[in-house]
C-alpha positions as YAML, in Angstrom:
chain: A
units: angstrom
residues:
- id: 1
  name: UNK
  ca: [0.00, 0.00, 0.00]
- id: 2
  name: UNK
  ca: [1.26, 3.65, -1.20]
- id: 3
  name: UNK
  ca: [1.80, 5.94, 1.38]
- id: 4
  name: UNK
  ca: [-0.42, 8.73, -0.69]
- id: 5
  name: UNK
  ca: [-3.07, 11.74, 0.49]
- id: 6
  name: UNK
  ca: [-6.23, 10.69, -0.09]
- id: 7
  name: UNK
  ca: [-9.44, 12.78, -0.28]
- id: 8
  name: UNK
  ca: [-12.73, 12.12, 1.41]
- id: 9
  name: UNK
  ca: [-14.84, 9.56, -1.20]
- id: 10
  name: UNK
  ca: [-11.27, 8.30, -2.99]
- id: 11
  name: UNK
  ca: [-10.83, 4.74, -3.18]
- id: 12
  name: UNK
  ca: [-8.50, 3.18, -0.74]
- id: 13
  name: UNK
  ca: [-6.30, 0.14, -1.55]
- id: 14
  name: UNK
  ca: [-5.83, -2.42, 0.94]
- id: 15
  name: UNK
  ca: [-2.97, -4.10, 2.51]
- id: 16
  name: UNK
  ca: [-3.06, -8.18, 2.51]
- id: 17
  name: UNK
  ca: [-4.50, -9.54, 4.66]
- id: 18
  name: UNK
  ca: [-7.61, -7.43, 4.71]
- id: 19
  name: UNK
  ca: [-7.49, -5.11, 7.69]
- id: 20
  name: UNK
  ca: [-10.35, -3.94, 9.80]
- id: 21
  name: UNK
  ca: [-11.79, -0.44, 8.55]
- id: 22
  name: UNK
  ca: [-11.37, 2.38, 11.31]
- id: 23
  name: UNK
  ca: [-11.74, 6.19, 11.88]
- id: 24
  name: UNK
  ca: [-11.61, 7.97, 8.67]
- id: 25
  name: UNK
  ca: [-12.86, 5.26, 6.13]
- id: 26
  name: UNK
  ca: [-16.26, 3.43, 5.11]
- id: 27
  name: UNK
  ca: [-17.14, 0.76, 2.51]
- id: 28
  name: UNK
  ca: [-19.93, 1.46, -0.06]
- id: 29
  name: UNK
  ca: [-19.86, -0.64, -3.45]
- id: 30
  name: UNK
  ca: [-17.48, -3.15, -2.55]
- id: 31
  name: UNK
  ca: [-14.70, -0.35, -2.35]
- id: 32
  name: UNK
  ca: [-13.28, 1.02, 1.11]
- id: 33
  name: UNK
  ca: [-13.45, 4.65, 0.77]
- id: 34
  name: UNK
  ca: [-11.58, 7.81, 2.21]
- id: 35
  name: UNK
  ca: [-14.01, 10.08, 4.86]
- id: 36
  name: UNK
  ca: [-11.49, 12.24, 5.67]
- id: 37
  name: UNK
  ca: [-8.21, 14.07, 4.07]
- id: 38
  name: UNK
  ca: [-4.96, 12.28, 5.01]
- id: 39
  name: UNK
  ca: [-2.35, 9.12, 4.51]
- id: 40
  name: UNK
  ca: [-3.97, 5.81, 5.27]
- id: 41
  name: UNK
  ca: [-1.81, 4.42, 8.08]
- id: 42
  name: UNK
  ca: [-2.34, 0.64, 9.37]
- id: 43
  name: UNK
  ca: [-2.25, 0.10, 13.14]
- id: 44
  name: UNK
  ca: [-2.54, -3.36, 14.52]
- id: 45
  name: UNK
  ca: [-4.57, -4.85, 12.00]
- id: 46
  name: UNK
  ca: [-6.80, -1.64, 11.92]
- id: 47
  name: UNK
  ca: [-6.58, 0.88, 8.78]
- id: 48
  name: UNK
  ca: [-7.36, 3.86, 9.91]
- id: 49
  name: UNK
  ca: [-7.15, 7.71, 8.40]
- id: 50
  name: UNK
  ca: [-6.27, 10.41, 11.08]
- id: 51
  name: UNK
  ca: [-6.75, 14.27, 10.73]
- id: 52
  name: UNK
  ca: [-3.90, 15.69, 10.41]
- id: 53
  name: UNK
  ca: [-3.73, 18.89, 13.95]
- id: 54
  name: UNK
  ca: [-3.10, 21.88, 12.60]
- id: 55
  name: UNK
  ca: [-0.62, 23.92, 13.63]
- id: 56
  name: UNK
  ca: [0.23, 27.79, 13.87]
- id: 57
  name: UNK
  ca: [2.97, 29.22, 11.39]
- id: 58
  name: UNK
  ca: [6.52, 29.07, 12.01]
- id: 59
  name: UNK
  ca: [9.42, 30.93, 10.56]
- id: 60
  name: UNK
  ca: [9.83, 28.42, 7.15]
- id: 61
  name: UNK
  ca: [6.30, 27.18, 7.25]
- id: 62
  name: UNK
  ca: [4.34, 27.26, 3.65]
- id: 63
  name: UNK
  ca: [1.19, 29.26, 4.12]
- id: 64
  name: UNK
  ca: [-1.66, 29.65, 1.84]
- id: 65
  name: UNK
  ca: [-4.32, 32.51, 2.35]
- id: 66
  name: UNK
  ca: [-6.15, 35.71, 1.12]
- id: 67
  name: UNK
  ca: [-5.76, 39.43, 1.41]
- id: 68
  name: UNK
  ca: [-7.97, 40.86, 3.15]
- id: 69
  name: UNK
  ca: [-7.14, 44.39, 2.75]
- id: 70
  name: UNK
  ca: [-4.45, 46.78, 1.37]
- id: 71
  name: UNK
  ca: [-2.22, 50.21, 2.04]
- id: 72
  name: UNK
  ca: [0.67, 51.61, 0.70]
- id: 73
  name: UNK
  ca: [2.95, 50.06, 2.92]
- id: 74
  name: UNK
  ca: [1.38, 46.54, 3.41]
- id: 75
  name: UNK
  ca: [-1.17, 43.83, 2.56]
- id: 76
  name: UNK
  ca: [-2.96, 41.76, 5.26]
- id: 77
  name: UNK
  ca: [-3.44, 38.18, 4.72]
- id: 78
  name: UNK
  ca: [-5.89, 36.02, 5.98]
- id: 79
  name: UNK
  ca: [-4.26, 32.92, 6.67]
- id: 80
  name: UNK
  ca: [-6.17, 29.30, 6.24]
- id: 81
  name: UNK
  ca: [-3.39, 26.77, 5.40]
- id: 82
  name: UNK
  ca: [-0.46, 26.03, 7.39]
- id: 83
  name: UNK
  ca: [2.13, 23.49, 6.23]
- id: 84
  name: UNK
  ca: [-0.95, 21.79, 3.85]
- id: 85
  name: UNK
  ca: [-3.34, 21.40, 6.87]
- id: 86
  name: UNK
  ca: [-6.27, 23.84, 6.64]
- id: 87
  name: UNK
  ca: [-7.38, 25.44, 9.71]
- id: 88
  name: UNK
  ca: [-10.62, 25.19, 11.07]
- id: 89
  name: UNK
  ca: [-13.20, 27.62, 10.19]
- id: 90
  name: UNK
  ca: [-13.17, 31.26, 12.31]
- id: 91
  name: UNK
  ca: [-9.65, 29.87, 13.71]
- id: 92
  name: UNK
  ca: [-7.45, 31.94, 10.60]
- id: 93
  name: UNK
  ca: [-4.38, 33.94, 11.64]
- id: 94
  name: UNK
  ca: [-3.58, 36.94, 10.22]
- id: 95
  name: UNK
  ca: [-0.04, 37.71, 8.28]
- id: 96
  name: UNK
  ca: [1.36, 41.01, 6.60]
- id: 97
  name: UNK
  ca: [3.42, 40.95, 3.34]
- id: 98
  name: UNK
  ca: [5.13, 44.20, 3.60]
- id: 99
  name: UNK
  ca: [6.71, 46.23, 0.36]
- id: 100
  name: UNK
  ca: [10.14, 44.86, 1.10]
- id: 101
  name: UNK
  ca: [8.82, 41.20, 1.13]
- id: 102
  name: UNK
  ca: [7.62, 41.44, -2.24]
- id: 103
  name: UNK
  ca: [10.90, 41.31, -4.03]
- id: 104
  name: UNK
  ca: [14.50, 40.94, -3.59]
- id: 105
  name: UNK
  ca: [15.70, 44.11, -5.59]
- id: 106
  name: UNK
  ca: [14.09, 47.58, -6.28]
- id: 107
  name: UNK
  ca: [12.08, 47.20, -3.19]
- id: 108
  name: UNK
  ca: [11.82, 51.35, -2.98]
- id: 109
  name: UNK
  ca: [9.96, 50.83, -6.27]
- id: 110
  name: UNK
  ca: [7.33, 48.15, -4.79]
- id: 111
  name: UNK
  ca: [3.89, 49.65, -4.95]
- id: 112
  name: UNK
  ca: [1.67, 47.13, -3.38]
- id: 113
  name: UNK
  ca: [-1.64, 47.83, -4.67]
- id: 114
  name: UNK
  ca: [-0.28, 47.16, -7.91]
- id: 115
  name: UNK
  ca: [0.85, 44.16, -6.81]
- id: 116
  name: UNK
  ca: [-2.54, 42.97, -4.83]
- id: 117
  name: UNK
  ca: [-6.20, 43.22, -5.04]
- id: 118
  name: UNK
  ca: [-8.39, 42.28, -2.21]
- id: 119
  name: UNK
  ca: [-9.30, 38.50, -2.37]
- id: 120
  name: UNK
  ca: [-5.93, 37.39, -4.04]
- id: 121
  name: UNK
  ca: [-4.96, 33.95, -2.96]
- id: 122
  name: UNK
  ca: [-1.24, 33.69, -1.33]
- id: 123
  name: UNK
  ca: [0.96, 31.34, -1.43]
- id: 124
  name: UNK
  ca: [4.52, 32.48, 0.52]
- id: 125
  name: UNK
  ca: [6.52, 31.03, 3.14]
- id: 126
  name: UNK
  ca: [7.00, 32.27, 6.80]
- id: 127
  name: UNK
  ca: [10.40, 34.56, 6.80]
- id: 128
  name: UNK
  ca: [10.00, 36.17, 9.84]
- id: 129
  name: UNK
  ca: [11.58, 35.31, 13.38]
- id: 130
  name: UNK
  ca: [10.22, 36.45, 16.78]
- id: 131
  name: UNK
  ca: [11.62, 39.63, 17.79]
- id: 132
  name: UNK
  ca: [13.43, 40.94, 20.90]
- id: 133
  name: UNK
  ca: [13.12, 43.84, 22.79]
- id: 134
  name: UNK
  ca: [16.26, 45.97, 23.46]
- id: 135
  name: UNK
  ca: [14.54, 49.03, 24.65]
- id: 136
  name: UNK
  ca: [11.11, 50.49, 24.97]
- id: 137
  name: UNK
  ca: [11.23, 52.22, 20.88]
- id: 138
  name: UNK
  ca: [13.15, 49.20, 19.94]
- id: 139
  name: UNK
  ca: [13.06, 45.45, 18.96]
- id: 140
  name: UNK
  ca: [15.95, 43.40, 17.15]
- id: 141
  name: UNK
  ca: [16.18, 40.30, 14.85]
- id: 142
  name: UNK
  ca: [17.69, 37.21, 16.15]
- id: 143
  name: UNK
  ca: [18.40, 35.87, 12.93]
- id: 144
  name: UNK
  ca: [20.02, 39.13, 11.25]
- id: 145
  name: UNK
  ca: [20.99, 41.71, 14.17]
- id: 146
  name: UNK
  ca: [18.80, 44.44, 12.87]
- id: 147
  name: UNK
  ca: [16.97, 46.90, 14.74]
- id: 148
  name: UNK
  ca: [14.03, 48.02, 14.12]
- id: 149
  name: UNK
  ca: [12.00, 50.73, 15.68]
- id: 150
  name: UNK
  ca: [8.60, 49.40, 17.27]
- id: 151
  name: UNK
  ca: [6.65, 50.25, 20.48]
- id: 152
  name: UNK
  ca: [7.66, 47.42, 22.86]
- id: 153
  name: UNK
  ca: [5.18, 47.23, 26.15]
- id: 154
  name: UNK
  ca: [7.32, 46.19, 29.43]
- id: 155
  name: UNK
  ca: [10.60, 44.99, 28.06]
- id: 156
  name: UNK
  ca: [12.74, 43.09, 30.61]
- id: 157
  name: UNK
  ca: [15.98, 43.60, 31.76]
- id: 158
  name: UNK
  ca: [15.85, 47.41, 31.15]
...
């Protein structure tokens, strides 16, 4: 048996000898079927199909999602696929694509209306890392060094 994502209704082929059918699959017409999206995975004798948990984004995580609205500086995204598991309904996370994470060079020249409409679907992976606050105007990269200036409530060790 392939080790291959199967959608809900797909046909499901079976290991020998015939397992039992568990969570996530059904027989109708002779043919064991998918109910949910996911890898068939056999488990003492049982075949079962478990939904994959999703997950919130992480820096290198491949996100899918639509903008939701738009300024000169910035375009939010309405995120609703982490890492190719969708997120339940009402339970989206918001991102920002920002002029300089549009493209590598020219990014004084980015104008991001012309670059998104409202409703676009996204597909971009996760660049940023969590920041750290040096002073109370101030946050820098891990990753990179750089400091930027943002409000930063309470820092510690100031």
């Amino acid at each position: 048996m392939a080790s291959e994502l199967v959608l809900p209704g797909q046909p499901v082929s079976l290991p020998r000898p015939a397992p039992q059918l568990g969570p996530g699959l059904y027989s109708r017409d002779a043919l064991v079927r998918a109910s949910l999206v996911g890898i068939p995975r056999n488990h003492a004798s049982t075949l079962t199909i478990s939904r994959p948990r999703p997950h919130p984004p992480a820096p290198n995580s491949v996100v899918l999602g639509s903008i939701t609205r738009l300024s000169p500086l910035q375009a939010m995204l309405s995120i609703t696929v982490v890492d190719g598991v969708p997120l339940p309904s009402g339970e989206e996370f918001t991102g920002v694509i920002r002029t300089q994470d549009v493209r590598a060079t020219e990014k004084d020249r980015v104008k991001i209306p012309d670059c998104f409409r409202g409703g676009d679907v996204v597909r971009g992976v996760v660049v940023g890392a969590t920041m750290e606050p040096v002073s109370w105007q101030e946050m820098r990269c891990p990753k990179t060094g750089k400091i930027e200036k943002r409000k930063c409530a309470k820092p510690e060790n100031l």
